[in-house]
N, C-alpha and C positions, 0 to 999 in steps of 0.2 A: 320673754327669753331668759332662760337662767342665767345668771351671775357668770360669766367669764367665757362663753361661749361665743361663735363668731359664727356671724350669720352670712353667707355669700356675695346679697344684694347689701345690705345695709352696713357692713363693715365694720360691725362694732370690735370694738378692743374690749380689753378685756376690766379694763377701769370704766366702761359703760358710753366712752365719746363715741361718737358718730363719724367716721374719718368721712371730711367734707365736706360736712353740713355748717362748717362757721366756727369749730367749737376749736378753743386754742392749741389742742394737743395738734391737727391737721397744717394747719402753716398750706392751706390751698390758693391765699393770695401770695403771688410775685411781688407785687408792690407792697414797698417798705412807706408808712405811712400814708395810705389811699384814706383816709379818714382824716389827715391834715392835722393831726392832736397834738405831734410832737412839733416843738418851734420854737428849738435852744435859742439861747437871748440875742439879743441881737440879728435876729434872722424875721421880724414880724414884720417893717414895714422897709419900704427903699422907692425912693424916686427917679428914673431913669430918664435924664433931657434929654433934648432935641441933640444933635448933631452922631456924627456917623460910629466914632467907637463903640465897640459892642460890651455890652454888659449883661453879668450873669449875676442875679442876684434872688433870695430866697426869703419869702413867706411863711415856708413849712418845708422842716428837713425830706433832701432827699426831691424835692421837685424847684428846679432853677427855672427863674423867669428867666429868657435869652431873648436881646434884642442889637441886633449892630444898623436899625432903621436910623436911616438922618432927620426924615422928619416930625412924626409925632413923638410928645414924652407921654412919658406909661408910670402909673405910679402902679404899685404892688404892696397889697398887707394880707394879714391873717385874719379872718374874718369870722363872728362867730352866726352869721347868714347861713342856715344850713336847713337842710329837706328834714323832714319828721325823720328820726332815729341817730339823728347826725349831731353834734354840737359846733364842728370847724369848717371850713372852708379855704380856699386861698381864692383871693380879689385881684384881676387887673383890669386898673379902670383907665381910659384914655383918658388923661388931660387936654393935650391939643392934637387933633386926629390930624394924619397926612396919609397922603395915599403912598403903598411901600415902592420903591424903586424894582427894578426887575432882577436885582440881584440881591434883597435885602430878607431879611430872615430874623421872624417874630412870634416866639414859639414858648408855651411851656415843657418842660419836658420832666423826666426819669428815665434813668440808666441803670438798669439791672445788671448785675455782675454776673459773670461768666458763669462762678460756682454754684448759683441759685436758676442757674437755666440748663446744664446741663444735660439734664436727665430728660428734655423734652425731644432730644436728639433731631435739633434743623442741622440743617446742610447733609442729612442721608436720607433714603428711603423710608426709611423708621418715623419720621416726623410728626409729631405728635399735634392735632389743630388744639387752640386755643381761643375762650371766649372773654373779650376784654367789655367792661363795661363802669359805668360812672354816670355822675351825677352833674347836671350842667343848669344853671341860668346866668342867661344873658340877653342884655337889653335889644338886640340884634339879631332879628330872626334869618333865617337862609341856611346853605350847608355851609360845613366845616370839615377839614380833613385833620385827619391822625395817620402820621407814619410812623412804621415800626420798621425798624432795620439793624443792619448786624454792625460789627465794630466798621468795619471798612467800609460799609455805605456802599456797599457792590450788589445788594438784595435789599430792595424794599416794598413793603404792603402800605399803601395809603389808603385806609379806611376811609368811608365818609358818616356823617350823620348830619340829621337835620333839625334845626332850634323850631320849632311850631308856633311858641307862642311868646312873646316877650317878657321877662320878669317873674318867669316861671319856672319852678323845679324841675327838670326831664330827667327822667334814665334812658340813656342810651348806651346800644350794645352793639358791638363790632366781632364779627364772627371770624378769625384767621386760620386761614389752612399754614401747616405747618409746610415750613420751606424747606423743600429738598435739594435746593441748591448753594453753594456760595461757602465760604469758611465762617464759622458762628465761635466764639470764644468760649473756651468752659477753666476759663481758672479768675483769675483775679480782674480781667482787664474786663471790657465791655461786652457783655453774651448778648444785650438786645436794647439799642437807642430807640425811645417810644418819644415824639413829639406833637404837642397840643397845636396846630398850629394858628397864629393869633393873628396874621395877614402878612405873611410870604409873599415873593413879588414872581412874575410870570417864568424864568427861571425856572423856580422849584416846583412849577403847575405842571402834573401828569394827567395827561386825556387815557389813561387806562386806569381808575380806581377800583379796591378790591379785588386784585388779583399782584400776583407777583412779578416784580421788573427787574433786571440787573445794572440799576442805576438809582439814585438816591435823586428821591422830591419828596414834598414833604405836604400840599396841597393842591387842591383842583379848581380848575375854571370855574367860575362863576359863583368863586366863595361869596361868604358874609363881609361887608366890609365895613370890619370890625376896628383895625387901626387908623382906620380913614374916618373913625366916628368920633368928633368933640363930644365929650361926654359919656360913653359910650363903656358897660360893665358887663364883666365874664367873672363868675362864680363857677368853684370848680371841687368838689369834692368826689369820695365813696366811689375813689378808681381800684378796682381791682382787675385782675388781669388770673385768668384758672384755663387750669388744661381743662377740654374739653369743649363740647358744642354748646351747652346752656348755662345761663349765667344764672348760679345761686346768689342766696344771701349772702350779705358782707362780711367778710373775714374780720371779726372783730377779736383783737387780740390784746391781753392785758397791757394797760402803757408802761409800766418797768421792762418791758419784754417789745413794744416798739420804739421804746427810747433806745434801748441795748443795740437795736438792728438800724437805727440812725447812728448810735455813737463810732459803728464799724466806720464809717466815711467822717465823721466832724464831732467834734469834744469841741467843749470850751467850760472857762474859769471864768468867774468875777459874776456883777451883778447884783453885789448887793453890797450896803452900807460898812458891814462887814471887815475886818484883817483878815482876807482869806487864805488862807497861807496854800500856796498852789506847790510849791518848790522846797527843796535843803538841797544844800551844800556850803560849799568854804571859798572863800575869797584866796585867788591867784594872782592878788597881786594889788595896792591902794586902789587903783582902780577899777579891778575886774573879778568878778569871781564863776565860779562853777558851779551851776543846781541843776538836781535833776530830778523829773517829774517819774520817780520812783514803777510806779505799774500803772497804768491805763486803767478805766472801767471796763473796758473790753478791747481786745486785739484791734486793731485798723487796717484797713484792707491793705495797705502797703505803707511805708514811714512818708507818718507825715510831714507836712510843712508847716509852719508857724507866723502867726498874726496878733500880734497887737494894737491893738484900737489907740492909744497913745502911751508913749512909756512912762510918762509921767503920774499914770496913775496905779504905777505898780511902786513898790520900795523894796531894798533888800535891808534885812536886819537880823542886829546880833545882841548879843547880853549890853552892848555898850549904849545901842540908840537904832535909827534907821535913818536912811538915805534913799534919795529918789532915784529910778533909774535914768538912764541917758539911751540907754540903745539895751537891744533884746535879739539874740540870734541863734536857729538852733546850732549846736555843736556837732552832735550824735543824734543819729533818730535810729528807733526801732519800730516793732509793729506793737510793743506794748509799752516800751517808757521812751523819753528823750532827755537830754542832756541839754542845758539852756547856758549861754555863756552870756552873761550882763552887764552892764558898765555903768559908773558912776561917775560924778565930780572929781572925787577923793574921799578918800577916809577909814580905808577899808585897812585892814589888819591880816594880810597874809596869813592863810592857815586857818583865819578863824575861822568857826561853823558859822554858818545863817542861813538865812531861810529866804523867798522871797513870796513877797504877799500882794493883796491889792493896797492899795492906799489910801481906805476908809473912805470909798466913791461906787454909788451907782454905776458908772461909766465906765468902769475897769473891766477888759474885757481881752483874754488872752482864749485863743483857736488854735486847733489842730483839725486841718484839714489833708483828708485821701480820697476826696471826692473824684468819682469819674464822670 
């Protein structure tokens, strides 16, 4: 085919990609890290006890382990176990299995944002189907379901598939006819909750899987019982999610370019041995001053919130010396900078400039989270 010409079936542009075939210009995966590569620091491993509080905690940006079970603990890491053409995965391994209560919910999931779903038009006649598929081993053969649903949980498809062999890499694919019912979000909030489920209790069990309900479950009778297993390992990469009926090649897409589509929901600072200087501003007062994290690496789906891992491993400093922080909170947030108001012992010099940095520790670890 000549040079800039566009072909009907095959869809070339006019710089030679292939719209659809995998190639970065296409953006045909929904799912923002289905390859598991990106996994800002402090997000690799977490431990989840026994008892009933629920805990939402991350391996790999963009997919939260979620557990409010009382009885087994679940540990979770990033794993570099992965199928020929993959390098990451994410791991959750049962440490002490308990069978789930009937109202307990044990799931991985992803939350696609409103603005990146769109254009598939559920909730009207127009409804575009979509073929979801990924990559699975686990030590625990039988089915498993996946629910796909809208922000309100008033529409959901629970897919099933089925593990064949233990310890082994599968691809499986879940075929969704698009929903023409229900209100589905197309801005900022949640356009489609997808969950792994990892042993949900009878409660969330639908005896109608594969077809659409107007009511939120999230797994079927006679799962895998996978949280009830001591010992018991789910490997889980290479999720993509493409309009249409068959499921291509994987969306592999430059990592500058899937860290940018994780940084929308969570940034963080620190990490290394480092004076990282994250902040400027001037002290309001011997004890207080005012910094502010100037422009984002990229816009955040909404202003976020802020976390620091301890404040003692940050410092605010000026041409005089430094001092350790006491406390850290935001002031101002926006979708591309925030404003940090910090406190100290004493010592601080109204008016003067400074900056504030980590405090020459691995451990130093400041987040901006707008996760949905």
């Amino acid at each position: 085919m000549p040079y800039g010409t566009v072909n009907a079936e095959q869809m070339t542009t006019q710089s030679g990609f292939t719209l659809g075939a995998g190639d970065a210009s296409s953006f045909k995966n929904r799912i923002i890290n289905g390859g598991m590569v990106v996994n800002q620091y402090a997000r690799g491993t977490f431990n989840v006890s026994t008892g009933g509080a629920a805990s939402n905690d991350y391996s790999a940006d963009r997919f939260p382990f979620y557990k409010d079970q009382s009885g087994a603990t679940i540990a979770g890491s990033n794993s570099s176990t992965a199928p020929t053409g993959f390098t990451n995965s994410v791991l959750w391994s049962v440490t002490t299995g308990a069978s789930a209560g009937s109202t307990d919910q044990c799931f991985i999931a992803q939350q696609i944002e409103g603005y990146n779903w769109a254009d598939l038009a559920w909730g009207t006649a127009n409804a575009k189907p979509v073929i979801f598929s990924f990559w699975v081993n686990t030590s625990v053969t039988g089915t498993y379901g996946v629910s796909f649903s809208n922000s309100a949980a008033t529409q959901t498809f629970v897919g099933t598939y089925t593990v064949n062999a233990a310890n082994t890499w599968e691809q499986k694919t879940i075929a969704i006819t698009g929903s023409t019912s229900g209100t589905w979000l197309t801005t900022n909030g949640i356009g489609l909750r997808i969950r792994f489920d990892m042993g949900s209790g009878t409660t969330f069990e639908t005896a109608t899987p594969n077809t659409w309900q107007g009511s939120y479950d999230s797994t079927v009778s006679g799962r895998a019982n996978l949280t009830g297993t001591t010992g018991a390992t789910f490997y889980l990469t290479g999720v993509q999610m493409e309009v249409g009926t068959v499921a291509t090649s994987f969306d592999w897409r430059p990592y500058t370019t899937e860290l940018s589509l994780c940084q929308r929901y969570f940034q963080t600072w620190g990490g290394t041995a480092n004076f990282e200087r994250i902040a400027v501003g001037y002290a309001v007062s011997s004890t207080q001053a005012e910094v502010y994290v100037p422009r984002f690496p990229v816009p955040m789906r909404a202003a976020p919130s802020l976390a620091v891992n301890s404040v003692s491993n940050f410092r605010i400093s000026d041409a005089l010396g430094s001092t350790v922080l006491t406390a850290a909170a935001i002031s101002q947030s926006a979708l591309n900078s925030c404003g940090i108001q910090v406190t100290v012992a004493s010592g601080l010099t109204t008016y003067r400039s400074m900056s504030m940095d980590t405090n020459n520790t691995t451990s130093a670890l400041l987040s901006l989270s707008s996760e949905i």
